[in-house]
N, C-alpha and C positions, 0 to 999 in steps of 0.2 A: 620320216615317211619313207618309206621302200620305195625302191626303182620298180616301175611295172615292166611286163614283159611287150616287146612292141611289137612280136608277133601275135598273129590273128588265132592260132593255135592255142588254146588252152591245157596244162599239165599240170602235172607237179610229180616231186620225188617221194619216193618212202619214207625216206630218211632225209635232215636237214642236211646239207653240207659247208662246211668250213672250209673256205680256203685261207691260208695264211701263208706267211713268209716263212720259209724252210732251213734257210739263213744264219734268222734270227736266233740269240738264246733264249729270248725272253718270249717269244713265239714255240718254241719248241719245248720252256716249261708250261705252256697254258696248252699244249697239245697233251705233255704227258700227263697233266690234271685233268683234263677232260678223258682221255683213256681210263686213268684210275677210278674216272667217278663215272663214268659214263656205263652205266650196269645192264642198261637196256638197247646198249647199243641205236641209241638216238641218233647221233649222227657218224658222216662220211667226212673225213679228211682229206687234203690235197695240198700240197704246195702249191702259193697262189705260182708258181714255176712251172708247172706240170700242164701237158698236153689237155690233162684232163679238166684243170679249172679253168684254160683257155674256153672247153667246149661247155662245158657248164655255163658259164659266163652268157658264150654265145645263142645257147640253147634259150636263155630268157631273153634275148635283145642286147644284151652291155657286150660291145663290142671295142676294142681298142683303150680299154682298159688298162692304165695305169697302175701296177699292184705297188702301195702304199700303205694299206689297212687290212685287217683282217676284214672278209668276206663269209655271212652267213646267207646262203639261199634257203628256203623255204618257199618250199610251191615254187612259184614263178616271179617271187619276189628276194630281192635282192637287198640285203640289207650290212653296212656299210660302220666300223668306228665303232662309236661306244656302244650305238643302236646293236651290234653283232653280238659283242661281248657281252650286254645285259640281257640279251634274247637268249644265248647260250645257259648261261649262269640262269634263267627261269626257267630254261626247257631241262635241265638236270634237276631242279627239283630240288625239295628238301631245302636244308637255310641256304643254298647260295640263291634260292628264289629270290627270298627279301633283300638281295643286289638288284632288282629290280623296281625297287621304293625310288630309286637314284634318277630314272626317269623322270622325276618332279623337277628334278635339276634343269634346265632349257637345254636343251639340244646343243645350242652352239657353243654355249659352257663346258660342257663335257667333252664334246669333239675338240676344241680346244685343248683341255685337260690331256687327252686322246695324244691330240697333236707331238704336245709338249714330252711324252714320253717314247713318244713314237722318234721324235726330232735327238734324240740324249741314246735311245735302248744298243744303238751302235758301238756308241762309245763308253756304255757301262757294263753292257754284258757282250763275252768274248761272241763270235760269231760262227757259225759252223760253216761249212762245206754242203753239206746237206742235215736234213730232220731225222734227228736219234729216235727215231720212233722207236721200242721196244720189239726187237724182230716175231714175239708171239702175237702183235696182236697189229704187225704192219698187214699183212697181206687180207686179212678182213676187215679193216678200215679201210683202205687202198684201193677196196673195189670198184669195179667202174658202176656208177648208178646208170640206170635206164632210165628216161623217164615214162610215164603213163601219158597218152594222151585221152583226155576225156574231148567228144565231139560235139 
């Protein structure tokens, strides 16, 4: 279930946005897969580090935010763990869709699962300084979204 937005203002973005760990290796090869396959420029990237997934964040209500997991927004809903990653992987289309069969899984199994890789991805994969984004396609991911407010 997605976090709702707790403001009275209703929005949403163009594009969905990803926030992730910058950090991470294993976070910044699921950044350069989504670049590689992301053909329609679906979504916005961010390090959950960055000024800008602070205001993202804050723009839907989640404030004080723990960055632990990847972060996918859509609209004004905020989705969280495996929920982010199987949303991703269906909004790209084409077979990484059917990674979304995996939702039959129960929630807290997966998040779990989640956890467990999340708990190890330190210490298996070396760690960066910052996210090797690809410098041709850093500065139009990297944009600042606007949101729409509808009234």
């Amino acid at each position: 279930m997605p976090e709702k937005a707790k403001n009275k203002q209703v929005f949403h973005y163009l594009e969905d946005i990803i926030l992730y760990d910058g950090k991470c290796t294993l976070c910044n090869g699921l950044t350069r897969f989504i670049i590689r396959n992301d053909r329609r420029s679906k979504f916005i990237l961010h390090s959950l580090s960055s000024d800008q997934s602070v205001r993202h964040l804050g723009t839907i209500g989640i404030t004080n935010y723990k960055p632990d997991s990847i972060v996918l927004i859509k609209g004004n809903n905020a989705y969280f763990k495996s929920d982010a990653i199987l949303l991703i992987l269906k909004k790209m289309g084409g077979i990484y869709s059917l990674f979304y069969l995996f939702t039959i899984i129960p929630k807290p199994v997966r998040n779990l699962l989640y956890d467990i890789v999340a708990s190890y991805r330190h210490k298996l994969f070396k760690n960066h300084k910052s996210c090797k984004i690809p410098k041709t396609r850093q500065s139009s991911l990297h944009r600042i979204s606007t949101p729409t407010f509808n009234h």
